[in-house]
C-alpha positions in Angstrom: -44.1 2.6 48.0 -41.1 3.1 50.8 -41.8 1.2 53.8 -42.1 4.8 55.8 -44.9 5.9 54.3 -48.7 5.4 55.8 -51.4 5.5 53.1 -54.9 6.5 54.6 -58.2 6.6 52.1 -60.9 9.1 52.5 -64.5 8.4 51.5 -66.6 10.9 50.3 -70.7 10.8 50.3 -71.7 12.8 46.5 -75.1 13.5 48.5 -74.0 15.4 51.1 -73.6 19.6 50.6 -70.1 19.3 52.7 -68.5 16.6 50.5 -70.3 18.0 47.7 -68.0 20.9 48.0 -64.4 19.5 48.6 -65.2 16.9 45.7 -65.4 20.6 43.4 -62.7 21.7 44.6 -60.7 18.4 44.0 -62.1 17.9 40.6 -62.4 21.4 39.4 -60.0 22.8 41.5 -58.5 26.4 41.0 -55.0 25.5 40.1 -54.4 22.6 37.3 -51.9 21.1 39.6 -54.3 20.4 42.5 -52.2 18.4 45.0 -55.1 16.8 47.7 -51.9 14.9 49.2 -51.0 18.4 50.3 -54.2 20.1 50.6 -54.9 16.5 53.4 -52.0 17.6 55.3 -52.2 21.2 55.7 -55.7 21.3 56.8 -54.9 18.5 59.4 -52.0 20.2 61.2 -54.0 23.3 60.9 -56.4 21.9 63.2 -53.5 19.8 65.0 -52.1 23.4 66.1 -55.4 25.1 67.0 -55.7 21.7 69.2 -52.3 22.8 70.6 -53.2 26.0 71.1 -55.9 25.7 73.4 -55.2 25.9 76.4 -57.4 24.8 79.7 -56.9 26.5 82.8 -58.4 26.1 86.2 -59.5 28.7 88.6 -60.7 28.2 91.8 -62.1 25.1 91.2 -63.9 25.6 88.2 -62.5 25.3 84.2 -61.6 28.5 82.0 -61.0 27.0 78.8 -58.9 29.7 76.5 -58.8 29.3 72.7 -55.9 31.1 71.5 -53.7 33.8 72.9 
């Protein structure tokens, strides 16, 4: 492995609905070439730019908080 790469591990609980669910898809999933290296990243800089997106503002005193535009 090239000494630029991080390697994270995800643990998954086979009782519980959510995992449940995204351990389907990953095993089963709807294309043969099922890439959850992908799939990881993509759903994390989704949320990453909704994060960015939000945007807090302050008006007279108190906090409007605006989720997207």
């Amino acid at each position: 492995m090239s000494e630029n790469k991080v390697r994270k591990t995800v643990s998954m609980n086979k009782t519980n609905p959510d995992d449940q669910k995204i351990l389907k898809r990953i095993k089963y999933g709807e294309d043969e070439k099922f890439n959850f290296n992908d799939f990881a990243r993509e759903a994390m800089l989704e949320k990453i730019r909704r994060e960015e997106i939000a945007v807090i503002k302050s008006n007279g005193g108190g906090i409007k908080i605006v989720v997207g535009r």
